[in-house]
C-alpha positions as CSV (number, residue, x, y, z in Angstrom):
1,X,2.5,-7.6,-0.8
2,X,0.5,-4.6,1.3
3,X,-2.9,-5.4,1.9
4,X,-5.3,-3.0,-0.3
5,X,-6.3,-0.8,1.9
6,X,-2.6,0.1,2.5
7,X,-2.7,0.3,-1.4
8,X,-5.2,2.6,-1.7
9,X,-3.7,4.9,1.0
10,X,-0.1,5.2,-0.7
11,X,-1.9,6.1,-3.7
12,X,-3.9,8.5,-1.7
13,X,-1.3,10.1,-0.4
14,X,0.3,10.5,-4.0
15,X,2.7,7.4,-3.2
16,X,4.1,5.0,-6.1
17,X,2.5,1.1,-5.1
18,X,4.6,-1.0,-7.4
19,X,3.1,-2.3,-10.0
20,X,2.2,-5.6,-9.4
21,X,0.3,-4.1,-6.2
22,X,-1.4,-2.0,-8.8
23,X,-2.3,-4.8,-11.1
24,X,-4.0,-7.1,-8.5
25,X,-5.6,-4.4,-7.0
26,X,-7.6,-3.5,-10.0
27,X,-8.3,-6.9,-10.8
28,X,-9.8,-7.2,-6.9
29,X,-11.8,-4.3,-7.0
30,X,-13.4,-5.1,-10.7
31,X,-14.0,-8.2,-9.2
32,X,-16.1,-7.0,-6.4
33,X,-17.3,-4.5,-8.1
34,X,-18.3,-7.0,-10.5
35,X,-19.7,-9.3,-8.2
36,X,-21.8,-6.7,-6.1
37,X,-23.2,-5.2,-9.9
38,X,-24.7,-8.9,-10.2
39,X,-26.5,-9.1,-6.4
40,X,-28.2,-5.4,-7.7
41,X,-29.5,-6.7,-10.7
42,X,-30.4,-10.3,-9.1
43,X,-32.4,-8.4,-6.5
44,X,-33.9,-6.2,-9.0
45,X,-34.9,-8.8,-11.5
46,X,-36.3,-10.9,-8.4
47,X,-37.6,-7.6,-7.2
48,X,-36.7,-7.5,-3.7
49,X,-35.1,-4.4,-4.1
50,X,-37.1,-1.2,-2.2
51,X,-38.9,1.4,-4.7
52,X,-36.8,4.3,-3.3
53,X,-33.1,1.9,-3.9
54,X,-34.2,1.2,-7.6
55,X,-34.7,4.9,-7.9
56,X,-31.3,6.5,-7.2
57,X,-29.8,3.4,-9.0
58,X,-31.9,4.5,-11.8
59,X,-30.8,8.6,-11.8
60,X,-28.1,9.8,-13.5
61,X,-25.4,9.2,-12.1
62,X,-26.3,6.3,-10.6
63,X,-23.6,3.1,-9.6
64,X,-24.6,1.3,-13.0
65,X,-23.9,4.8,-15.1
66,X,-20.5,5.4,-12.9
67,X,-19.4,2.2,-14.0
68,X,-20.0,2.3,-17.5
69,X,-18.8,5.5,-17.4
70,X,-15.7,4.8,-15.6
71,X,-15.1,2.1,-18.1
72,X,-14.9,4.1,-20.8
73,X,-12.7,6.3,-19.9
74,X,-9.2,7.1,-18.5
75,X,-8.7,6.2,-15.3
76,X,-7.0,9.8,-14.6
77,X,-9.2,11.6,-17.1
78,X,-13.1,10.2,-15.0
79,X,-11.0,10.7,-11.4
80,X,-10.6,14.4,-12.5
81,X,-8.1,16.9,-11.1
82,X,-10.3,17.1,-8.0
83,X,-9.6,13.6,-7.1
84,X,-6.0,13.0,-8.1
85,X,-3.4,12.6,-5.5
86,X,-0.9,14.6,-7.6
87,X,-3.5,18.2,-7.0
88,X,-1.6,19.7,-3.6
89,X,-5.5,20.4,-2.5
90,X,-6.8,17.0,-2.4
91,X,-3.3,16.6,-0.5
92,X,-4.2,19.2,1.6
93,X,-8.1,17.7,2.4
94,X,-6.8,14.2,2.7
95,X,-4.6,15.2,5.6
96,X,-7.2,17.2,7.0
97,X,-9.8,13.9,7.1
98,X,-6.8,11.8,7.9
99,X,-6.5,13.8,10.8
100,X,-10.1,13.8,12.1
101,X,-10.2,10.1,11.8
102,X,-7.4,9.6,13.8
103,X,-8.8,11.9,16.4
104,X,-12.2,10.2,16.6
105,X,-10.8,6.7,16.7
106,X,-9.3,8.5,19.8
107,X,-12.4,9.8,21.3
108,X,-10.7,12.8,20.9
109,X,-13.5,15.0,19.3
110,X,-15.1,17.3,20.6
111,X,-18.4,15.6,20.8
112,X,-16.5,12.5,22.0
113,X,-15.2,14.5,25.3
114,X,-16.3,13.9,28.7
């Protein structure tokens, strides 16, 4: 099996992971997911947590209302058509970011020149 992160790409690029890479990959990221949701509210409830932190956690939108909300949903439907891999301009944007990634882990930018 891949590891995740070459999961996530194929899926990113509007590739077909088979489904038992699909399967485990969900159940890791809920797990972290999962895991990091408890050390938020541990440090909150402990209240180690900086004013300005608990604040955005707090807005809406926040990571506690994305997950709910991402749990009551679709997967494709909370994604949106801006985010799925099958939209030829999130192909188009991906390839674009792929690109300058590749070009900065290069030192190939233009900032990154000598």
């Amino acid at each position: 099996m891949r590891n995740l992160s070459d999961i996530i790409e194929d899926c990113k690029l509007n590739g077909r992971p088979t489904y038992e890479e699909l399967r485990y990959s969900v159940l890791v990221m809920t797990g972290i997911l999962n895991m990091v949701n408890h050390e938020l509210i541990k440090l909150y409830v402990e209240g180690k947590m900086p004013n300005e932190f608990i604040r955005k956690m707090k807005l809406e939108g926040g990571t506690c209302t994305m997950y709910s909300n991402a749990l009551n949903k679709p997967p494709k439907e909370y994604l949106g058509w801006n985010n799925d891999p099958e939209n030829p301009e999130y192909q188009r944007f991906h390839a674009i970011g792929s690109k300058l990634i590749d070009k900065a882990l290069k030192g190939e930018l233009p900032n990154q020149k000598k």
